[in-house]
C-alpha positions as CSV (number, residue, x, y, z in Angstrom):
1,X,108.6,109.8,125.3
2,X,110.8,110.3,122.0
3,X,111.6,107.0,119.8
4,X,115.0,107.8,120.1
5,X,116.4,104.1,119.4
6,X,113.3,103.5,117.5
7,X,114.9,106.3,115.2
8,X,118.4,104.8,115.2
9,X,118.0,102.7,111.6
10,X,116.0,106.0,109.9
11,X,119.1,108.2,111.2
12,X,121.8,105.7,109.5
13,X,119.3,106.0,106.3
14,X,119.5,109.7,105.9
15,X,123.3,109.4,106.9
16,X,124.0,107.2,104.1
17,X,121.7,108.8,101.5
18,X,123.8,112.4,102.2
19,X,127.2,111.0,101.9
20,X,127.0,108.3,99.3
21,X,129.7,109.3,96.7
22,X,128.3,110.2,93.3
23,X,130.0,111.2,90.1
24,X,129.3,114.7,88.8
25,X,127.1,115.5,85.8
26,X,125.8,118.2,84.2
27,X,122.7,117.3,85.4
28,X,123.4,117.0,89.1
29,X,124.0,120.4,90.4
30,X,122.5,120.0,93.6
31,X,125.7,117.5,95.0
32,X,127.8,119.9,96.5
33,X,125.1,121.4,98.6
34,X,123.8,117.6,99.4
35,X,126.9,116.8,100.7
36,X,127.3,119.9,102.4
37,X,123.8,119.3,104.5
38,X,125.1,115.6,104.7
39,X,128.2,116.7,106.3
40,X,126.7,118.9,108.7
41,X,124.3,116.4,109.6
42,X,126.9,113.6,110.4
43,X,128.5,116.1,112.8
44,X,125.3,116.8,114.7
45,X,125.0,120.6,113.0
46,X,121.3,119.8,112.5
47,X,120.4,123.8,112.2
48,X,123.3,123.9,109.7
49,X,122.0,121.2,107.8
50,X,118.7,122.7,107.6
51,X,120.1,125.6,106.3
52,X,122.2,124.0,103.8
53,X,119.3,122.2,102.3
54,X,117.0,125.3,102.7
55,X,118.8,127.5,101.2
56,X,119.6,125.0,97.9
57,X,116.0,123.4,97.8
58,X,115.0,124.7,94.3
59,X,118.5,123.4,93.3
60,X,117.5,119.7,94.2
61,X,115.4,118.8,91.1
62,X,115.0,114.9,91.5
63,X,116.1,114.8,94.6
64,X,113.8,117.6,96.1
65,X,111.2,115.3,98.1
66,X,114.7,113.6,99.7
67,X,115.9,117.1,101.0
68,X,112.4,117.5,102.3
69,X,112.6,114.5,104.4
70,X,116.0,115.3,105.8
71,X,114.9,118.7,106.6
72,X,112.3,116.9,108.8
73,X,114.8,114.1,110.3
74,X,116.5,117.2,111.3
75,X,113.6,119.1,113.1
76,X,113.0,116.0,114.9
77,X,116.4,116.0,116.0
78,X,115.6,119.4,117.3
79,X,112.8,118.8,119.2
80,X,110.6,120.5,117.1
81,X,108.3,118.1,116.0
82,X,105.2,119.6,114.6
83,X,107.8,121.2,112.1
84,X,109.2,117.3,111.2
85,X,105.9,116.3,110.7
86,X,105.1,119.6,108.2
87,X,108.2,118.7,106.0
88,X,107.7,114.8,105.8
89,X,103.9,115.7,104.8
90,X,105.3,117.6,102.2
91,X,108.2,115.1,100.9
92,X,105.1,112.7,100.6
93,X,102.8,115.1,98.8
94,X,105.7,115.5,96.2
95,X,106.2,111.4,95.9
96,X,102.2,111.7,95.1
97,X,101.7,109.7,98.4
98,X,104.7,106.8,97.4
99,X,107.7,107.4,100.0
100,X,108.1,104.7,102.7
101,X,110.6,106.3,104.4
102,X,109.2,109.3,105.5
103,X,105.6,108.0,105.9
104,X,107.4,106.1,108.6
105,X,109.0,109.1,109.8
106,X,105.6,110.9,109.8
107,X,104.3,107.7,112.0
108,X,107.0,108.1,114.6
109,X,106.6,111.7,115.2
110,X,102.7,111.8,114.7
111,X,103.0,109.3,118.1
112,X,105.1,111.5,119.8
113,X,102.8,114.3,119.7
114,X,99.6,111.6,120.8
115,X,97.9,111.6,117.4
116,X,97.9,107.7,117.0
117,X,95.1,107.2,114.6
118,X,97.1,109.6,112.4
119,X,100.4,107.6,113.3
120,X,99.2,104.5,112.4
121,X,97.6,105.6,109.0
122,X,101.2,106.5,108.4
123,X,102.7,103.3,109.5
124,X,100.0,101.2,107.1
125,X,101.1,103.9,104.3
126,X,105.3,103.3,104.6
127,X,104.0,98.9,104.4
128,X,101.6,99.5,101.4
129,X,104.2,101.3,100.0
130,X,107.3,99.5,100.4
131,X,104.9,96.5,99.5
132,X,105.5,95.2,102.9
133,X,108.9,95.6,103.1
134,X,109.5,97.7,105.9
135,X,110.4,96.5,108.8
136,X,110.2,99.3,111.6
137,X,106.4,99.8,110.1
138,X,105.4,96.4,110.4
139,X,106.7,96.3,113.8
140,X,104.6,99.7,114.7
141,X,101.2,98.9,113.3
142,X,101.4,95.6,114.6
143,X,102.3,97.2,117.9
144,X,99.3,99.6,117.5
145,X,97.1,96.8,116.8
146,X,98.2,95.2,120.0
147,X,97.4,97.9,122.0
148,X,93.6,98.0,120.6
149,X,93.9,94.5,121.7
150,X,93.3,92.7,117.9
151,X,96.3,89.9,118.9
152,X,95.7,88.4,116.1
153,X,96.5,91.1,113.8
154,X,99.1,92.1,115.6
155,X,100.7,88.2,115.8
156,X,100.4,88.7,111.8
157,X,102.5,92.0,111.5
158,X,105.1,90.9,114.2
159,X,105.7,88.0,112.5
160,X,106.0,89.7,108.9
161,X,108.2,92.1,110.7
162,X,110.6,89.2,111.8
163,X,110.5,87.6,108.3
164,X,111.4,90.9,107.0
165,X,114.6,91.5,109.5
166,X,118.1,90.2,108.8
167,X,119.5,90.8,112.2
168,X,118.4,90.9,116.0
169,X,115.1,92.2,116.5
170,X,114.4,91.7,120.3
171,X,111.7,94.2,120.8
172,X,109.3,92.1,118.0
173,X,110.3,88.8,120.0
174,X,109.3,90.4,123.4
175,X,105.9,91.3,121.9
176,X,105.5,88.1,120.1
177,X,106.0,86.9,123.4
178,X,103.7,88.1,125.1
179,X,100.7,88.2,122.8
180,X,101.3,83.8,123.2
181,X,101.3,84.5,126.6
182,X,98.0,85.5,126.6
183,X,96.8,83.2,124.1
184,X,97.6,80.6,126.8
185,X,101.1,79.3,124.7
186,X,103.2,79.8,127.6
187,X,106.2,77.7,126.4
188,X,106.1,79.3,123.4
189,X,106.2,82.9,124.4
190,X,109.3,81.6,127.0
191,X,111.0,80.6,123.2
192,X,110.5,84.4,121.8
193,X,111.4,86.0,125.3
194,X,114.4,84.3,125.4
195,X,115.3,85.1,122.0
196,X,114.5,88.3,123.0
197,X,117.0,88.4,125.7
198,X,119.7,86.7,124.0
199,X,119.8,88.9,121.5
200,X,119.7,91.9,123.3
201,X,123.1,90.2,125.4
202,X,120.8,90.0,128.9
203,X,120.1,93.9,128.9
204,X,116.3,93.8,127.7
205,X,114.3,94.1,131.3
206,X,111.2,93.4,129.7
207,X,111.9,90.2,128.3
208,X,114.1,89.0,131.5
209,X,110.6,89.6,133.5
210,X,108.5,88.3,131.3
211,X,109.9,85.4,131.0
212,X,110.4,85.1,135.4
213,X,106.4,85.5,134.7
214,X,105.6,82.9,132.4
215,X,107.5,80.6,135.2
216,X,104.7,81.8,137.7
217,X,102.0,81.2,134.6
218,X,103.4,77.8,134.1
219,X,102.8,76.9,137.8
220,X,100.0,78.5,138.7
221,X,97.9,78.7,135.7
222,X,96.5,82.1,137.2
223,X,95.7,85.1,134.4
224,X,96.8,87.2,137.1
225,X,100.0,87.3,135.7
226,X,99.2,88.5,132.0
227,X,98.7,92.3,133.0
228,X,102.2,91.8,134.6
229,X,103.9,91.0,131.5
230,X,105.5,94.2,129.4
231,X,105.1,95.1,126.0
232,X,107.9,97.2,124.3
233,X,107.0,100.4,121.8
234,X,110.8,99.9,120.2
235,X,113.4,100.5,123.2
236,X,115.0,98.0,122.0
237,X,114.4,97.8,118.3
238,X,116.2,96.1,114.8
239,X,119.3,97.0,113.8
240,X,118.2,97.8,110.1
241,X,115.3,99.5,108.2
């Protein structure tokens, strides 16, 4: 399954990176074309934008690796994901291994196509990077790391995740959640599911069952109920980068 919402915050990204306003120079002759892809993009043209950006690459000069990884936004937008991957490996070749951003990218489409050894690679790359700033990464490695079942480094990047993140972010709750859950601090994980739920204005499923389960945990103490309890890969995700 595509990240589609997962996506949502890296879309805005490109979006305001194309049409930010800048003043002309003499050493910026790649604007008009930027803001030509930029404009195509906003308007869903994503094989327009491609071309735009294609056709004025050499043009870009500091801005090359940037076009790169817009190229590859756009690919992905396209369903053609092996080509997003190609052109966010080569954004990051020309940042010498330094672009956040696109390493994320490249960790979002890498899962998509199953190589999640690869993906999370990427995902440790964009926090090492950013020095630990980025959010959606945080929240993906950790989630990888729940997955191979190390809670405890997953607990660890969740929570640097939510430190990280200035608004709602009820997909890291719900995981939080349930990673207490099965670390036998039921009450607690009912706190983060419920966050989870509010935030998300009573639409998150996952969290409204998982917290009906930790009801059943509470009274019957059975283990039973932990394999019942979902984990979200970023359905419902943060609201910012």
């Amino acid at each position: 399954m595509r990240n589609r919402k997962l996506y949502a915050s890296l879309l805005l990204l490109v979006l305001l990176l194309a049409s930010t306003p800048r003043i002309r120079a003499a050493d910026d002759p790649d604007r008009d074309a930027f803001e030509r892809g930029g404009q195509a993009y906003a308007r869903g043209h994503y094989r327009l934008a491609i071309q735009e950006y294609r056709q004025s690459l050499a043009t870009f000069g500091h801005r090359y690796a940037e076009a790169q990884y817009i190229i590859g936004v756009c690919y992905y937008e396209l369903g053609k994901t092996k080509e997003a991957v190609a052109w966010y490996q080569a954004a990051i070749k020309v940042r010498d291994g330094r672009y956040p951003a696109a390493l994320f990218a490249l960790g979002v489409a890498l899962e998509d196509l199953g190589s999640l050894e690869e993906a999370k690679a990427a995902f440790k790359g964009a926090i090492d990077t950013s020095r630990g700033r980025h959010t959606g990464a945080l929240f993906r490695f950790g989630l990888a790391l729940h997955r191979e079942r190390d809670y405890d480094a997953a607990m660890h990047h969740y929570r640097r995740a939510l430190a990280n993140e200035n608004g709602p972010f009820p997909a890291c709750h719900n995981n939080l959640g349930v990673i207490l859950a099965i670390d036998g601090r039921v009450s607690e994980a009912e706190r983060e599911f419920t966050i989870a739920l509010n935030q998300s204005k009573g639409r998150f499923e996952d969290a409204r069952l998982n917290l009906e389960l930790c009801k059943f945990l509470t009274v019957s103490k059975s283990r039973t109920y932990l394999a019942k309890l979902r984990t979200s890969g970023g359905a419902v995700e943060s609201q910012g980068q």
